[in-house]
N, C-alpha and C positions, 0 to 999 in steps of 0.2 A: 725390648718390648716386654711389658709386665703380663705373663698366662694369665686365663681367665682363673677362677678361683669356683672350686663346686662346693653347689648347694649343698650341704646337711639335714639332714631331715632332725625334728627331734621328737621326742613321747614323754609321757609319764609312767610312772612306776609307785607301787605303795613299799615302803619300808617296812618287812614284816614286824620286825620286832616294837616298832612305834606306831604305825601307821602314818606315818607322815608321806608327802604324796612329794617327788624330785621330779623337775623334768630332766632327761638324757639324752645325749645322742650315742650313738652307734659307735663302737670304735674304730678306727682308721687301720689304715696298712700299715702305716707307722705304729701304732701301736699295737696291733697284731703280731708285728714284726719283735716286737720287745719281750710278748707272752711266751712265741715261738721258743724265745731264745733262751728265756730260764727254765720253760719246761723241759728242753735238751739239755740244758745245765746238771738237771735234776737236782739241783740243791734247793732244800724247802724254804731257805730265807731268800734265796732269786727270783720263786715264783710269788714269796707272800708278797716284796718289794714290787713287782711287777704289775703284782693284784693292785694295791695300792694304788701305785699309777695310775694305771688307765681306769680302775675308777672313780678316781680324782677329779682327770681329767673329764670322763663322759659327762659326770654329772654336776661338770662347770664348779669346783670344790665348792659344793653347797654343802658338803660332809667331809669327814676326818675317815678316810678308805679303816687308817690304823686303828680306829678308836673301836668299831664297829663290830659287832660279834662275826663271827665270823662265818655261821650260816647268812645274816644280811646280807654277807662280803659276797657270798657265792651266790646267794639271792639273783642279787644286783650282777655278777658276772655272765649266770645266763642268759637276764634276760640283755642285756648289753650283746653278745653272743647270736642270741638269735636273731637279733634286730640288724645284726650285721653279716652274717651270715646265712642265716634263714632259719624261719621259726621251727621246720621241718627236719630230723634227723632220723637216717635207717640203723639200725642196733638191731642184733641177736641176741632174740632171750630164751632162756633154758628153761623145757616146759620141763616141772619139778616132778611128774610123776615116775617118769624113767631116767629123770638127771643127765641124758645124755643128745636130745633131739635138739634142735635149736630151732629159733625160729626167726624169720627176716622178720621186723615188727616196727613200724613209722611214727616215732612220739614228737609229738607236740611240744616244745621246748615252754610254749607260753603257759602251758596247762601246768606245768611244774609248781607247787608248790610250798612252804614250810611248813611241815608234818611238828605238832605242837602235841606229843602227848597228854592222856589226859591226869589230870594228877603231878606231873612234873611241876617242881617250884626251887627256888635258888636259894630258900632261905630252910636251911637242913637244922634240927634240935635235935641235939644228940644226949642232954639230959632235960627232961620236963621238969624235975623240981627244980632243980635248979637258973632252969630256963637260961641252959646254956647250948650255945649253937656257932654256926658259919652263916657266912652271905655271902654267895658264891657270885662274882661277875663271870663272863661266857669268854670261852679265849675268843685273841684277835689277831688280825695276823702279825699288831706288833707285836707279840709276843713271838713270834717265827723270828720275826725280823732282829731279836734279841737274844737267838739260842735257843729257845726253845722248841725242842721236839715237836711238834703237833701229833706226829704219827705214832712215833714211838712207844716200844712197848715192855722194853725191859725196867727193872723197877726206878732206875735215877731218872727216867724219862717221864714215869708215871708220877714220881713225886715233886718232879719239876714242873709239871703241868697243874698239879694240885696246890701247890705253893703260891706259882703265879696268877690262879684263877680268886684268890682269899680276898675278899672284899674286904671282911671283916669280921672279927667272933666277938661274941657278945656273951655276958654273962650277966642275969639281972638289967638292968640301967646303963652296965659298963660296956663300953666299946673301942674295941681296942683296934683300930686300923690297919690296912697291912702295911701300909706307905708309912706306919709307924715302928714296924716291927721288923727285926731280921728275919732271914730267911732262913736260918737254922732254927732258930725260935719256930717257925712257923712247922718248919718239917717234924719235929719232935712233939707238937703239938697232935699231928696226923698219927704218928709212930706211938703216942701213949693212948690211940682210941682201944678200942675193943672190938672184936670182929664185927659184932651187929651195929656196932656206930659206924664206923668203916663202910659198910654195907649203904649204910643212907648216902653216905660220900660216892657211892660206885652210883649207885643209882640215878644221884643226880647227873651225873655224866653221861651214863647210858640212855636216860631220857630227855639228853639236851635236842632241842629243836631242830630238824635236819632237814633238808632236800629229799623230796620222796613223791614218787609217783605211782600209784601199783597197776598192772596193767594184765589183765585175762587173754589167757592161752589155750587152744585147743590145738591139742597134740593131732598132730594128720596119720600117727602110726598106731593110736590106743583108742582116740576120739575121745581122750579123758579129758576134760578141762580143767586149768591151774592156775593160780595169780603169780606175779614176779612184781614183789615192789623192789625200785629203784632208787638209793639211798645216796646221798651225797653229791657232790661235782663231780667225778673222776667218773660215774654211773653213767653220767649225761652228757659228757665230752667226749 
């Protein structure tokens, strides 16, 4: 005799970086059971592989999980997240005036989200007469899923990230693709900037689009009040 089979519920969701509107469903035990297993794994290309999946799956492959920036990625995993587990989660935040109190604090997983600096843009000019520059694409998790560090912070990791984010540099009219150029090539291109060109390179990184929620704290031992904003997945997991 064939079990019955249960309902799914499903929602929609805005895609931050398009705004395009996906319906999803919630993820399953079964694939809870897969997130579980690479986050114990701890290796970064099991959890990006994993990421992948199940967002593949929730949102009936109306998307490429791998293609997607990788703030979208995590976009789309909380809210997936909250929808299956509950939109409600308790976290300790650190009122920042004494660095040391903590406080039980109840965030709203659906109120999360992509903090879009103001002024950040992907396309970096590094000489104006010249009008020569980069076009930076935003990592993904295939990039994880192909060696690449995400986290990483000593210099091969940094320039491995930089290499595989190279859309493309332009000089004038010309463009020169990275799908067209080695990867030495490209590194040596980074390595003959100048510290203040370099600097616009860091920058667009450090104000790439992120997960972020900032949330007021009044200390019960000062009465001083503080903000904590909340930055990434790992903040909200």
């Amino acid at each position: 005799m064939q079990l019955p089979k249960l309902n799914t519920p499903t929602y929609q969701l805005k895609i931050p970086s398009t705004g395009q509107m996906l319906q999803y469903r919630p993820f399953l035990v079964k694939e809870e059971k897969i997130l579980l297993m690479a986050q114990e794994s701890g290796k970064p290309d099991d959890i990006a592989r994993a990421t992948i999946q199940i967002i593949n799956a929730c949102l009936f492959d109306k998307i490429d999980a791998s293609k997607i920036p990788v703030f979208d990625a995590e976009y789309i995993l909380l809210q997936l997240r909250a929808k299956s587990v509950g939109e409600k989660q308790k976290v300790k935040l650190l009122c920042q005036d004494d660095m040391e109190t903590l406080i039980e604090t109840e965030i709203d997983l659906t109120e999360v989200e992509v903090l879009i600096e103001p002024g950040h843009n992907n396309k970096i000019i590094l000489d104006e007469e010249r009008n020569l520059g980069i076009v930076f694409a935003y990592p993904t998790y295939e990039m994880a899923t192909q060696g690449v560090d995400m986290t990483g912070t000593d210099v091969d990791s940094i320039f491995k990230i930089l290499v595989s984010c190279v859309d493309h540099i332009f000089e004038g009219e010309t463009i020169y693709n990275s799908k067209d150029m080695k990867e030495e090539d490209i590194k040596e291109f980074f390595e003959s900037m100048k510290t203040s060109q370099f600097a616009k390179v860091q920058k667009f990184f450090e104000t790439m689009p992120k997960l972020a929620r900032e949330y007021k704290l009044t200390n019960p031992n000062t009465n001083k009040q503080s903000s904590v904003i909340l930055k990434g997945l790992n903040d909200f997991f």
